[in-house]
ZALUMKOL-945177 format. One record per residue (C-alpha): residue number from 1; residue in one letter; z, y, x. Coordinates in nm, 2 decimals. Each point is the difference from the previous one (the first is absolute). Layout:
k->NUM&r->a&zz->Z&yy->Y&xx->X $
...
//
This chain:
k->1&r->x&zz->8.95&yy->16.74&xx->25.61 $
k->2&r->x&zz->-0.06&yy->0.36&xx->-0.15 $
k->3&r->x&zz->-0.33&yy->0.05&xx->-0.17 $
k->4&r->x&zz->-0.13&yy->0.36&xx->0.09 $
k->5&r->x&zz->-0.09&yy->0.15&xx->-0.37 $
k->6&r->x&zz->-0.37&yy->0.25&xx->-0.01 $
k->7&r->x&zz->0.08&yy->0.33&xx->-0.02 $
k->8&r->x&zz->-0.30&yy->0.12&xx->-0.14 $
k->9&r->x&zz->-0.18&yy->0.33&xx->-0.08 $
k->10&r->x&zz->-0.34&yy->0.17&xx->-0.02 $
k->11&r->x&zz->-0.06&yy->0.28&xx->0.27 $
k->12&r->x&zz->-0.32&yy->0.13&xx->0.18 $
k->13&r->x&zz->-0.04&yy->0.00&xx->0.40 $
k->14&r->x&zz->0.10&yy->0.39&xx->-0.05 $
k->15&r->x&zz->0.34&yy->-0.07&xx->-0.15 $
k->16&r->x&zz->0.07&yy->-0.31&xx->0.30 $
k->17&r->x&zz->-0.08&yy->0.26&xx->0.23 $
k->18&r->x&zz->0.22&yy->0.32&xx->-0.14 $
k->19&r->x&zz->0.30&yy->-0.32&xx->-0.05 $
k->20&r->x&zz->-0.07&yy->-0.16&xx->0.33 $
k->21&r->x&zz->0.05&yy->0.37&xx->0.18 $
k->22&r->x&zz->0.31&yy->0.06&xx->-0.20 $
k->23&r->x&zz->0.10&yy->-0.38&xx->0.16 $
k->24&r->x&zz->-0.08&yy->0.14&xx->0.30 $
k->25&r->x&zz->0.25&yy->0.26&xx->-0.03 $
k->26&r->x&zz->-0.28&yy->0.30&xx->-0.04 $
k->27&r->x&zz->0.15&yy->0.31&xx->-0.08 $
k->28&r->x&zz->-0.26&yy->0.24&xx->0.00 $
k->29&r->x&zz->-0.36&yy->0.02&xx->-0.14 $
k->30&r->x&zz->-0.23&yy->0.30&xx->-0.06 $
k->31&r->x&zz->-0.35&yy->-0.07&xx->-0.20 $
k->32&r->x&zz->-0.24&yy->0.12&xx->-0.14 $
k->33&r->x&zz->-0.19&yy->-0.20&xx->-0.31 $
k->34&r->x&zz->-0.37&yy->-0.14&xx->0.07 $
k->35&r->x&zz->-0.09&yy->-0.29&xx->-0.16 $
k->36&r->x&zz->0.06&yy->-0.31&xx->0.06 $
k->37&r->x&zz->0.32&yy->0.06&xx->0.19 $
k->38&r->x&zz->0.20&yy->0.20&xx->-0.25 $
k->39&r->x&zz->0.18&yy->-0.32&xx->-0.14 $
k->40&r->x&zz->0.21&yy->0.09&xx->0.36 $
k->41&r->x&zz->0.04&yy->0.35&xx->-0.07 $
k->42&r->x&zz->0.11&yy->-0.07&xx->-0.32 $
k->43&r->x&zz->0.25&yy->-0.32&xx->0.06 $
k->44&r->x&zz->0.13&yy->0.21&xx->0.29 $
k->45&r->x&zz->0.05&yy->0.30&xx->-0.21 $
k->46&r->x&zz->0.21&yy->-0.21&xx->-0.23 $
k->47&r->x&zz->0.21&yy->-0.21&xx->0.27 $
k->48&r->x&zz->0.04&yy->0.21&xx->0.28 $
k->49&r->x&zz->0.27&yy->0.28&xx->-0.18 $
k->50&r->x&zz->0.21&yy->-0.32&xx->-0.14 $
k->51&r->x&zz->0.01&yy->-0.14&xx->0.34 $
k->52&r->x&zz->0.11&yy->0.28&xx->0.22 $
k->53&r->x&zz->-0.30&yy->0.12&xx->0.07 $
k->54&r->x&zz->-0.23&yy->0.31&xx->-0.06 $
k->55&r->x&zz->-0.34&yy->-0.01&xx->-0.15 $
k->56&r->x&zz->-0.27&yy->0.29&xx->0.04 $
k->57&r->x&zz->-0.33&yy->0.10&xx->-0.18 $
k->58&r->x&zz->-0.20&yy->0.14&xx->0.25 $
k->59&r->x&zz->-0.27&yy->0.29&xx->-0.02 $
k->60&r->x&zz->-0.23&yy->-0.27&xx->0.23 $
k->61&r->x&zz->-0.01&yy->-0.28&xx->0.19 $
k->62&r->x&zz->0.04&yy->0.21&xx->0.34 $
k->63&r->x&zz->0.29&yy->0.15&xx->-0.12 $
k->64&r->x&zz->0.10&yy->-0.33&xx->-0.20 $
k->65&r->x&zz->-0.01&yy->-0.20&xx->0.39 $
k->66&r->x&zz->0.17&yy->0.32&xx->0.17 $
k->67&r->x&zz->0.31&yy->-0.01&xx->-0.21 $
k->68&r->x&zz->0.04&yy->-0.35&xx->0.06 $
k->69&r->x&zz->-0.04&yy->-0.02&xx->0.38 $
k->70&r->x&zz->0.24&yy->0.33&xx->0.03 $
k->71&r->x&zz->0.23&yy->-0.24&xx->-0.25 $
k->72&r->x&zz->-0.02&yy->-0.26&xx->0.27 $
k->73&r->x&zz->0.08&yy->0.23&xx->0.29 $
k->74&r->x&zz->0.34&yy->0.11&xx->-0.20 $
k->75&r->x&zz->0.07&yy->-0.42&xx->0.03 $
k->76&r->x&zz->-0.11&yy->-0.06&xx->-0.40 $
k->77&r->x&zz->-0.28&yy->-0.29&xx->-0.05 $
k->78&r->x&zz->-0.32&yy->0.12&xx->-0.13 $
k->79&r->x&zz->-0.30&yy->-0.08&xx->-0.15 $
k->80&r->x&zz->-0.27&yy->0.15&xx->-0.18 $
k->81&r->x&zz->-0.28&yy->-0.18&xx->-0.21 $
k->82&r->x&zz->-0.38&yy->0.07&xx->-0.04 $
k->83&r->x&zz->-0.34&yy->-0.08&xx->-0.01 $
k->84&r->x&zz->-0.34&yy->0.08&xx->0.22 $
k->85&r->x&zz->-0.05&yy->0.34&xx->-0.05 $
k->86&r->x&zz->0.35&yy->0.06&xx->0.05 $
k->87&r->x&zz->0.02&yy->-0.19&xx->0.29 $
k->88&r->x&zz->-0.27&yy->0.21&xx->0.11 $
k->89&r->x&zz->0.23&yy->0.34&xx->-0.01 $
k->90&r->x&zz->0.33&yy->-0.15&xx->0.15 $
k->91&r->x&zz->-0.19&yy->-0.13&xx->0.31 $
k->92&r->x&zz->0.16&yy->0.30&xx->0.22 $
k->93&r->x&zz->0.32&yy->-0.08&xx->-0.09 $
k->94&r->x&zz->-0.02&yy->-0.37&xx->0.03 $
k->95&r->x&zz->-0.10&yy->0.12&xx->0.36 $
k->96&r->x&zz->0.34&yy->0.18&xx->0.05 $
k->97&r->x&zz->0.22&yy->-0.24&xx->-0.15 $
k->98&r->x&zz->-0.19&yy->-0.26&xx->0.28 $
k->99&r->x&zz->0.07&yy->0.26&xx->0.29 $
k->100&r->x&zz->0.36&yy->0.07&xx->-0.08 $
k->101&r->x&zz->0.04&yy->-0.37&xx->-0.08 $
k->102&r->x&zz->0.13&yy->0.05&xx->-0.33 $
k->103&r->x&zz->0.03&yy->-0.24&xx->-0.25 $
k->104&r->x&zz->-0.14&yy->-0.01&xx->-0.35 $
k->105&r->x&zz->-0.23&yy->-0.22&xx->-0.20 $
k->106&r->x&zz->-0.34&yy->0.11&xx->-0.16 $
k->107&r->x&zz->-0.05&yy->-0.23&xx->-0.28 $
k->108&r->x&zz->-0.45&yy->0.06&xx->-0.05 $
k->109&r->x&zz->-0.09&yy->-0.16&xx->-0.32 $
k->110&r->x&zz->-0.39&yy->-0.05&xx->0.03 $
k->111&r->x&zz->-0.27&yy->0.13&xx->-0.24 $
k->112&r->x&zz->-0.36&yy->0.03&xx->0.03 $
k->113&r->x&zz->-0.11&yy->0.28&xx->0.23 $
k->114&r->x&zz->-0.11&yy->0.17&xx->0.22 $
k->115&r->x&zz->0.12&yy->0.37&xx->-0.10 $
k->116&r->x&zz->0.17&yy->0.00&xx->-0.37 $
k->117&r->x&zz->-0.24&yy->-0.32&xx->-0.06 $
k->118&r->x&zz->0.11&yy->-0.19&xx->-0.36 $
k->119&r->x&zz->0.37&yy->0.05&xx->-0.06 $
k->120&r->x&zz->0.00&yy->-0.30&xx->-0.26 $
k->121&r->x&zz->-0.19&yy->-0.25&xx->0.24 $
k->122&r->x&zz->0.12&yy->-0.18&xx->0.24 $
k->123&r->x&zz->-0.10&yy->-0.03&xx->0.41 $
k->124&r->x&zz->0.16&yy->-0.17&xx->0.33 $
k->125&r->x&zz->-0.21&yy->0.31&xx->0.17 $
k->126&r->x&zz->0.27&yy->0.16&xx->0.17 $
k->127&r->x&zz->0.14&yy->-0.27&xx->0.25 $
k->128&r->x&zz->-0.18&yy->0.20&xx->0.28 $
k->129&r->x&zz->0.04&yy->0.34&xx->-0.05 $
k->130&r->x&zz->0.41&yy->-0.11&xx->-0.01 $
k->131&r->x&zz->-0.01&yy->-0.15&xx->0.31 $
k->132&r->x&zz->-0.20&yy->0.21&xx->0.17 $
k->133&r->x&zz->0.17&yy->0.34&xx->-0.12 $
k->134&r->x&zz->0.15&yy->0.13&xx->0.31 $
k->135&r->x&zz->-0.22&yy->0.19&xx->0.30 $
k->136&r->x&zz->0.01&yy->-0.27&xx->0.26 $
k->137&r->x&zz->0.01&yy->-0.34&xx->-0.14 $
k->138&r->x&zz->0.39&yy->-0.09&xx->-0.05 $
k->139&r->x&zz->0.09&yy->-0.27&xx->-0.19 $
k->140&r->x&zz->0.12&yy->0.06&xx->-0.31 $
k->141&r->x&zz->0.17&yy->-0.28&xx->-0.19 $
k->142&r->x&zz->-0.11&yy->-0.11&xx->-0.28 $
k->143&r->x&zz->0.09&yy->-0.26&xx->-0.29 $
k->144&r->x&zz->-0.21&yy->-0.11&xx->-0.34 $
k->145&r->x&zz->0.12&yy->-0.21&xx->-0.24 $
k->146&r->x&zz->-0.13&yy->-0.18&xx->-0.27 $
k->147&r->x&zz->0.22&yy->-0.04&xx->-0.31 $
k->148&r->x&zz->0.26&yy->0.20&xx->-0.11 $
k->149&r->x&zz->0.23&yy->-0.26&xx->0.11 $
k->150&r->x&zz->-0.12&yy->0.09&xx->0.35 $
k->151&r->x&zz->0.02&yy->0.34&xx->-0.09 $
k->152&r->x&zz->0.35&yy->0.06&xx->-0.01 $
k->153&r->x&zz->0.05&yy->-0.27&xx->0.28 $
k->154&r->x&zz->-0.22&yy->0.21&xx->0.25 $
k->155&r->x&zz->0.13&yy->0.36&xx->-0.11 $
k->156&r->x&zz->0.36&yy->-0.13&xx->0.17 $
k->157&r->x&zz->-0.21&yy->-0.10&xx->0.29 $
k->158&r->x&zz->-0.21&yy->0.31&xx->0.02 $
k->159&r->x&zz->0.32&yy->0.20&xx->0.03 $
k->160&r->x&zz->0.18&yy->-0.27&xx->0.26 $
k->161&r->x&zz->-0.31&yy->0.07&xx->0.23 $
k->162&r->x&zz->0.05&yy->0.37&xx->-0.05 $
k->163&r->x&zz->0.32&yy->0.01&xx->0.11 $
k->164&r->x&zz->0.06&yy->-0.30&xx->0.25 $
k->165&r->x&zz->-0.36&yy->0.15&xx->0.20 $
k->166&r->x&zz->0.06&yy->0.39&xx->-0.08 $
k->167&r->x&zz->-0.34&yy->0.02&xx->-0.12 $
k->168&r->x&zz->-0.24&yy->0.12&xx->-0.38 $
k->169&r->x&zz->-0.06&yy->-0.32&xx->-0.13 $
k->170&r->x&zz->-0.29&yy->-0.09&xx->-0.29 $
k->171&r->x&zz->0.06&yy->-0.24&xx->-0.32 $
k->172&r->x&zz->-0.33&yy->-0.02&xx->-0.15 $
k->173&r->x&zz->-0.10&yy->-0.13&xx->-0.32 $
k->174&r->x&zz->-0.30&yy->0.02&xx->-0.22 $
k->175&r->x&zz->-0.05&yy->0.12&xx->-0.33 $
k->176&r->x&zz->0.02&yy->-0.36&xx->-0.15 $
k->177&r->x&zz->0.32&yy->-0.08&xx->0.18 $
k->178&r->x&zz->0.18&yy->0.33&xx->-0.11 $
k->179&r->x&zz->-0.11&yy->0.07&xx->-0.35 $
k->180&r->x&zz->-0.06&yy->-0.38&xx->-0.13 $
k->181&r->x&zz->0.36&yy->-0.15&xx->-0.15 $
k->182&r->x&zz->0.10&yy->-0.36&xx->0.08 $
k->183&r->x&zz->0.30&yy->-0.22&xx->-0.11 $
k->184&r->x&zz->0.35&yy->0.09&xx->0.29 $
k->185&r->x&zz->0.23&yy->-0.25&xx->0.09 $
k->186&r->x&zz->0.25&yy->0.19&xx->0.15 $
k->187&r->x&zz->0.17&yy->-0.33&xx->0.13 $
k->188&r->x&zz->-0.30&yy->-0.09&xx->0.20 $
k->189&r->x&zz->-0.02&yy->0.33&xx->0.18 $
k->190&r->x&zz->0.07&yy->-0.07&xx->0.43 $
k->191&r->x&zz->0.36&yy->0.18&xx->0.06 $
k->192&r->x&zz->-0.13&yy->0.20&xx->0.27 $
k->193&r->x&zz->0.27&yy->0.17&xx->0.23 $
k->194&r->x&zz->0.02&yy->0.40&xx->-0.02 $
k->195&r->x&zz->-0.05&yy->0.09&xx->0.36 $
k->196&r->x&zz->0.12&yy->0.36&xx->0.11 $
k->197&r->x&zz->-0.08&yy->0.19&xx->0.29 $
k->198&r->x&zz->0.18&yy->0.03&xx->0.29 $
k->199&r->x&zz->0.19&yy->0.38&xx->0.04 $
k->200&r->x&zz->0.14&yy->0.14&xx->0.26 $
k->201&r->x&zz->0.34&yy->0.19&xx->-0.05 $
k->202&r->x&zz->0.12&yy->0.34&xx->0.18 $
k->203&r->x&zz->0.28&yy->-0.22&xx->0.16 $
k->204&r->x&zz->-0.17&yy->-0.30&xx->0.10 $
k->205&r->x&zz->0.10&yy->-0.07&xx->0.40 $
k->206&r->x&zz->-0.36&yy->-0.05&xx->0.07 $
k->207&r->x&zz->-0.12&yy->0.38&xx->-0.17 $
k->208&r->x&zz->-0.06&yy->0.18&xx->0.35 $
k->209&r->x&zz->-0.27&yy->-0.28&xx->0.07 $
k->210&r->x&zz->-0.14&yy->-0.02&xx->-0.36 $
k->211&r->x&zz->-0.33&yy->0.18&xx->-0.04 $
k->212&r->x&zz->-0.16&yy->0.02&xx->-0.40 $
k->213&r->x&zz->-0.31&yy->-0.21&xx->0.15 $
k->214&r->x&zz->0.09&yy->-0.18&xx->0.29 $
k->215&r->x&zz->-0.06&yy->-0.34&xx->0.14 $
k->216&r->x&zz->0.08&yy->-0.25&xx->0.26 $
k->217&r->x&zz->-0.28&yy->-0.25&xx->-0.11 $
k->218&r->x&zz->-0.29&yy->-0.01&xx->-0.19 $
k->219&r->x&zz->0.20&yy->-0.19&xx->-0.27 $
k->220&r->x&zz->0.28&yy->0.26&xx->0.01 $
k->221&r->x&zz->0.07&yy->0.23&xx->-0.35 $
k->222&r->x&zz->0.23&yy->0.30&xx->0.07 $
k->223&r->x&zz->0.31&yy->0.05&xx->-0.22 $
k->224&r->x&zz->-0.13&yy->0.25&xx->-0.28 $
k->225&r->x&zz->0.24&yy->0.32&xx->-0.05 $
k->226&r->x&zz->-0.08&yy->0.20&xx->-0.27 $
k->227&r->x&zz->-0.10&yy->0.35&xx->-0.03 $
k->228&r->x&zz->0.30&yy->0.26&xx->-0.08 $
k->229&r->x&zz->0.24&yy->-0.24&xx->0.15 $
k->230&r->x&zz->0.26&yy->0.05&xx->0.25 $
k->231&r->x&zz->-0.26&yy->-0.14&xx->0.26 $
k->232&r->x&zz->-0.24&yy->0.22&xx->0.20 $
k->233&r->x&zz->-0.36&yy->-0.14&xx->-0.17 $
k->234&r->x&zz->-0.39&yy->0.24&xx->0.04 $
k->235&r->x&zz->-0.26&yy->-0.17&xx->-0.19 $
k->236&r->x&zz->-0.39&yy->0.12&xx->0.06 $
k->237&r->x&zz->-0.35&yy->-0.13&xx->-0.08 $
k->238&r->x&zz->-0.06&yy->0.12&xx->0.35 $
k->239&r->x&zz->-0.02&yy->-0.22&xx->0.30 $
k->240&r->x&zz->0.34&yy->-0.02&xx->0.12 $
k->241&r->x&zz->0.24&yy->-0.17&xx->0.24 $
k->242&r->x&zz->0.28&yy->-0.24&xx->-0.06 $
k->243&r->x&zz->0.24&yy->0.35&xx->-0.11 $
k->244&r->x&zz->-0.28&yy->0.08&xx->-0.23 $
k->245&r->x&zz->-0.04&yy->0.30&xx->0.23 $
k->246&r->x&zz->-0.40&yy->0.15&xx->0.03 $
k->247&r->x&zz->-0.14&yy->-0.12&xx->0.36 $
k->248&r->x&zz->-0.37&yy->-0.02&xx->0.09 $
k->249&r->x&zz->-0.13&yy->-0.23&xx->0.22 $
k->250&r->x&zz->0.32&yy->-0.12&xx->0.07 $
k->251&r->x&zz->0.00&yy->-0.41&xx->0.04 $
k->252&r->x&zz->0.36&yy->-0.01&xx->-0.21 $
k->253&r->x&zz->-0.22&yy->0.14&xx->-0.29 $
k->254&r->x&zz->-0.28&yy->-0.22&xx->0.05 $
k->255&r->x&zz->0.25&yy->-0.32&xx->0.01 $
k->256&r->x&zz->0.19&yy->0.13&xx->-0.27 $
k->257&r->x&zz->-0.36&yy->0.04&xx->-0.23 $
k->258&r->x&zz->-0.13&yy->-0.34&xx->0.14 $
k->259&r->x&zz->0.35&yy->-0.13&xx->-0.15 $
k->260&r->x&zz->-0.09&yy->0.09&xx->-0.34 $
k->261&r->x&zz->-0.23&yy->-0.35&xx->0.08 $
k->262&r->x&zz->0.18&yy->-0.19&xx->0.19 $
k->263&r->x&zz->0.28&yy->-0.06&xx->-0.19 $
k->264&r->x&zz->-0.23&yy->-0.11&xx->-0.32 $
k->265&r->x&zz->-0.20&yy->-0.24&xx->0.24 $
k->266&r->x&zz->0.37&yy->-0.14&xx->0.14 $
k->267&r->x&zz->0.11&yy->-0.12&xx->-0.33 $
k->268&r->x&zz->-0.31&yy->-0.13&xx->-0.14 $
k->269&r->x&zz->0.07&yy->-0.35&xx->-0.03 $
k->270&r->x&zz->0.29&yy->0.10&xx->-0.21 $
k->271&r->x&zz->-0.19&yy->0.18&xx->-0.25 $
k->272&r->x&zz->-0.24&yy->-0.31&xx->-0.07 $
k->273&r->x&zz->-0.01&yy->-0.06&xx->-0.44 $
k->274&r->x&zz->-0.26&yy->-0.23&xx->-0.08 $
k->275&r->x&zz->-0.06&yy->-0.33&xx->-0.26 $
k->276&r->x&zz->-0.19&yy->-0.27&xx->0.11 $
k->277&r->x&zz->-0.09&yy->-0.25&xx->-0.18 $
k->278&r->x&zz->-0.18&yy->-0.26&xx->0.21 $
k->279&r->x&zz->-0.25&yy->-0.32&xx->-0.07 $
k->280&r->x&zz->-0.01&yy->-0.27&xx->0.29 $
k->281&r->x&zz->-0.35&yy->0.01&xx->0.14 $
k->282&r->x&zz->-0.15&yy->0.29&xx->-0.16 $
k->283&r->x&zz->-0.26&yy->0.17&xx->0.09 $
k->284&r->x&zz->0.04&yy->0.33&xx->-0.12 $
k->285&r->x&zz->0.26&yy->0.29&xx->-0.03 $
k->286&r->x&zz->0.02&yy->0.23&xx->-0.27 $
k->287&r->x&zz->0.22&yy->0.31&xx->0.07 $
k->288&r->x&zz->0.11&yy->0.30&xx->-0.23 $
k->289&r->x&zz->0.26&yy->0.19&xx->-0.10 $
k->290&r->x&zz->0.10&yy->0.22&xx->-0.31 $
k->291&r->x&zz->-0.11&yy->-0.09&xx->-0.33 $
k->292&r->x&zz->-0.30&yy->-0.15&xx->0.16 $
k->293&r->x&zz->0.22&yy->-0.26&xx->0.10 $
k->294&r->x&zz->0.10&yy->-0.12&xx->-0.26 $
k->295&r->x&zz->-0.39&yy->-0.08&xx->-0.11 $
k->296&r->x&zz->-0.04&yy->-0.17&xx->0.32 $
k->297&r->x&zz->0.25&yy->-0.23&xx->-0.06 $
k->298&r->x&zz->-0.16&yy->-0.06&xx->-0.40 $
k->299&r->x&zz->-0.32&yy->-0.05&xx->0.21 $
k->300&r->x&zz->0.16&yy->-0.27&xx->0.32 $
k->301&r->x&zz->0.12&yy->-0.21&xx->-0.32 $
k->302&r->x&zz->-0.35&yy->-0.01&xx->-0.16 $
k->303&r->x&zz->-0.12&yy->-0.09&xx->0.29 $
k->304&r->x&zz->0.24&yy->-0.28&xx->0.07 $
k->305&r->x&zz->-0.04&yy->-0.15&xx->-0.36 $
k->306&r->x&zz->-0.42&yy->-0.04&xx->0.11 $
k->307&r->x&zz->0.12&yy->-0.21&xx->0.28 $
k->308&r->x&zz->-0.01&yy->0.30&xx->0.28 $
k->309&r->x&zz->0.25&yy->0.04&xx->0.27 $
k->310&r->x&zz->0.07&yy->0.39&xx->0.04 $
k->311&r->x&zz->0.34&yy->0.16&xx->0.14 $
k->312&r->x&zz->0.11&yy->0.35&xx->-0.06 $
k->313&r->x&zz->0.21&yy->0.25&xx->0.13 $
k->314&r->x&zz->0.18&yy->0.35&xx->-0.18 $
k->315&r->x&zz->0.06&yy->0.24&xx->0.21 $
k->316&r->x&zz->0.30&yy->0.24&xx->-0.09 $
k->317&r->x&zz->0.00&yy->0.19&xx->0.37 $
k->318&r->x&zz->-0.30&yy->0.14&xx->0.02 $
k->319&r->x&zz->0.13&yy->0.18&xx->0.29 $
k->320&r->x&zz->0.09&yy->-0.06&xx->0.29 $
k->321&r->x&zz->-0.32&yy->-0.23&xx->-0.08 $
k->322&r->x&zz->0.19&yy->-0.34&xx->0.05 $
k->323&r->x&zz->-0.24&yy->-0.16&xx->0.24 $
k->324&r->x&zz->0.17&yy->-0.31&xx->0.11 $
k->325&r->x&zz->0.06&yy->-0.14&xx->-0.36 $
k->326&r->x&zz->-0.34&yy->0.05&xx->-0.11 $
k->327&r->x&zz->-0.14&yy->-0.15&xx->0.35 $
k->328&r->x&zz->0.18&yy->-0.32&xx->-0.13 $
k->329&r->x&zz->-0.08&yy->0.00&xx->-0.33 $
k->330&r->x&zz->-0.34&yy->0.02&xx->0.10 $
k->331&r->x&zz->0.03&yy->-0.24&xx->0.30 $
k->332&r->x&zz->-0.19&yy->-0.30&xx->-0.12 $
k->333&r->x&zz->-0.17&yy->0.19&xx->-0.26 $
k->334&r->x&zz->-0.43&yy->0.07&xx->0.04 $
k->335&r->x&zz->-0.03&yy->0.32&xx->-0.16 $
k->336&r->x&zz->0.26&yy->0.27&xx->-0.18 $
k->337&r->x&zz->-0.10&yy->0.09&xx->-0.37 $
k->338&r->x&zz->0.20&yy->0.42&xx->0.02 $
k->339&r->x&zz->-0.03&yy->0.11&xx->-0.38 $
k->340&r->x&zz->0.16&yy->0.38&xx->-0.07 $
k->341&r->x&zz->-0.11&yy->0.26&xx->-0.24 $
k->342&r->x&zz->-0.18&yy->0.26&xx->0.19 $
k->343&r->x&zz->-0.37&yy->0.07&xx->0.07 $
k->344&r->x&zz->-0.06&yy->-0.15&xx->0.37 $
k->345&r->x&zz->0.32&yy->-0.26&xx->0.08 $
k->346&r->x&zz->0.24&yy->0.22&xx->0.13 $
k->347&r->x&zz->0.27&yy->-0.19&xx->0.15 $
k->348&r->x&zz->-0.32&yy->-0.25&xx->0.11 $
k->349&r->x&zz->-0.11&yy->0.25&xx->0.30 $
k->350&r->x&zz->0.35&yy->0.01&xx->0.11 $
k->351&r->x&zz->0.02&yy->-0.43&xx->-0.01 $
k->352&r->x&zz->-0.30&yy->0.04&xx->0.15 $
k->353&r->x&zz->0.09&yy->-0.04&xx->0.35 $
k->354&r->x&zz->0.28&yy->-0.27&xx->-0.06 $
k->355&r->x&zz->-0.28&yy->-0.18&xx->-0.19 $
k->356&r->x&zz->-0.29&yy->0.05&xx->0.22 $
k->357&r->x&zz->-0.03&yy->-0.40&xx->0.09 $
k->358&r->x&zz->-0.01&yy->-0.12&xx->-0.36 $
k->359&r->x&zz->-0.26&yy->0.11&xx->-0.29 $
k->360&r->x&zz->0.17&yy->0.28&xx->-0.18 $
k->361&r->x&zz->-0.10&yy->0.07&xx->-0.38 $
k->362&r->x&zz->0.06&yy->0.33&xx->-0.27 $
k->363&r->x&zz->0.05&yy->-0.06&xx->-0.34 $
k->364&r->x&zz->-0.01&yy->0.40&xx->-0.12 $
k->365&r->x&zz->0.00&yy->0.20&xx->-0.28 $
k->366&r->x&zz->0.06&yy->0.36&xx->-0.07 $
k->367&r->x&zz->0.06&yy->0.15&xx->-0.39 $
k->368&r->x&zz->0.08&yy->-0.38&xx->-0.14 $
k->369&r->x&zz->0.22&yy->-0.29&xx->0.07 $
k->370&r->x&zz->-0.13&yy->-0.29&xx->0.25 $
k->371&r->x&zz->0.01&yy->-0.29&xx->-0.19 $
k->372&r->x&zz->0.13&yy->-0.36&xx->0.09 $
k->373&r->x&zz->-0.39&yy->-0.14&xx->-0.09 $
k->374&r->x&zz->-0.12&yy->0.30&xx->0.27 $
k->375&r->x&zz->0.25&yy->-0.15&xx->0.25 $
k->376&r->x&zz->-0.13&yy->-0.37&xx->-0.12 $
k->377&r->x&zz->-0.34&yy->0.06&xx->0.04 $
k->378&r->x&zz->0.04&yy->0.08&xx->0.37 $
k->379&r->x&zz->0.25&yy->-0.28&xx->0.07 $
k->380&r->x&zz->-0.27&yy->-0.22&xx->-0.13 $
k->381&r->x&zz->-0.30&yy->0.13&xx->0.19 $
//
């Protein structure tokens, strides 16, 4: 029987991300440097020309997210990297690439905010605002690791969502995960398949029925055709039909917007990512996610070694919220312990409905890491 050797290195969360997008088969990425995403900028800068691809410093982050979307609509993958504030500036355009369903993946690493906040210190204070970017309340995927392992793991996913769901997708991180080095094994990685869109071509048999955002069923993705092509395509942040063609008040355009939804909600189940780690017969549930989550899980094995039965649960999608698997984990479970590094819990309010039977609990910080004894002290109360 073959012994798999380690194939080991040191790398940051940054560099997983800039090599799992080049995994991915990105081609494309426009930035612009804030702290404490510029290891992306930077691995990307280096990778991207020896890999086929192109590479640009932008003047801005609205700029830096424009290039990229109108590198998606020519048929290259794209992605851009930031932090809060620029976040903040490329919020229009994450609304276009949502309307004209184009993929490309936002990777947010998280520092202390709000505004410019402290560049060097580190925050899980932007889950909201990335969710809850567009005018109207569309679901937005999003993914968060929380290693650099899983870094590179969920880049390739960020950009399989993209592309199978024609839709902006977010990878966020935090300032731990991204600028803090840890010890690769390149063996251990998950061989995650590269999945591509689906293009229509100028001499498909079914091209007089083919519109750019059409649909049959809720669960139906139209075939993408790129921009330039030898394929009729209109792309607009305006409401549009199924053509792409401007019509007000029109219930094509309505359906066609209401879409946008639809097709997120109708493949939820298959965008579930979390770790449980369960404990027969306890009584409480801690969940986090990012860094966080890894002091939760330092914190459920203190607690275990006094004797106390605790289960916890990572959550990688943050969105769509993965209801069903945290209903279960918490099934048998008395009250949910939710620790993340922001001022007022968050991802909390949005459990909070899911949650509403059982006693819910923040563990919350904002300017320092939580700790696994602040997590402790509230698993022992």
């Amino acid at each position: 029987m073959a012994v798999l050797t380690k194939k080991l290195a040191l790398r940051s969360g940054n560099q997983m991300v800039a090599e799992g997008a080049i995994k991915a088969g990105c081609k494309f990425f426009a930035g612009y440097p804030i702290t404490p995403a510029s290891g992306i900028y930077k691995g990307l800068i280096d990778l991207l020309p020896v890999n086929d691809g192109i590479a640009v410093s932008s003047p801005d982050e609205i700029s830096a997210l424009a290039y990229c979307v109108g590198a998606s609509m020519r048929g290259f993958k794209s992605m851009t990297a930031t932090s809060g504030p620029g976040w903040a500036l490329m919020i229009e355009t994450v609304q276009y690439a949502l309307i004209t369903e184009t993929p490309v993946v936002i990777c947010v690493v998280q520092r202390l905010g709000p505004c410019t906040g402290g560049a060097t210190q580190g925050g899980q204070g932007d889950i909201l605002i990335t969710e809850f970017a567009t005018s109207g309340g569309f679901t937005i995927p999003v993914l968060y690791p929380s290693t650099a392992a899983e870094c590179y793991e969920m880049t390739i996913e960020a950009f399989n969502w993209a592309e199978k769901y024609r839709t902006p997708v977010v990878l966020l991180s935090d300032k731990e995960i991204g600028m803090t080095t840890e010890s690769i094994d390149y063996n251990a990685l998950e061989d995650i398949k590269q999945v591509n869109r689906e293009v229509i071509k100028h001499d498909d048999p079914m091209i007089d029925k083919w519109k750019m955002y059409g649909f049959d069923s809720p669960d139906m993705i139209a075939k993408f055709a790129e921009i330039g092509g030898k394929v009729k395509v209109t792309a607009t942040g305006s409401a549009h039909n199924a053509m792409g063609n401007l019509k007000k008040n029109d219930p094509e355009t309505i359906s066609t917007i209401k879409h946008l939804e639809d097709k997120i909600q109708a493949h939820k189940d298959e965008m579930v990512r979390v770790k449980l780690d369960a404990e027969a017969d306890a009584e409480t549930l801690v969940i986090s996610f990012g860094i966080t989550a890894r002091t939760m899980k330092d914190a459920v094995k203190l607690a275990r070694s006094k004797g106390v039965k605790v289960s916890s649960l990572t959550i990688h999608s943050m969105f769509p919220i993965p209801e069903e698997a945290i209903t279960s984990a918490a099934a048998e479970c008395s009250r949910v312990i939710i620790a993340e590094e922001n001022l007022n819990g968050q991802y909390r309010t949005m459990l909070a409905e899911i949650l509403k039977l059982k006693e819910v609990i923040g563990v919350n910080s904002m300017g320092y890491m939580i700790t696994p004894e602040d997590i402790l002290e509230r698993i022992m109360q």
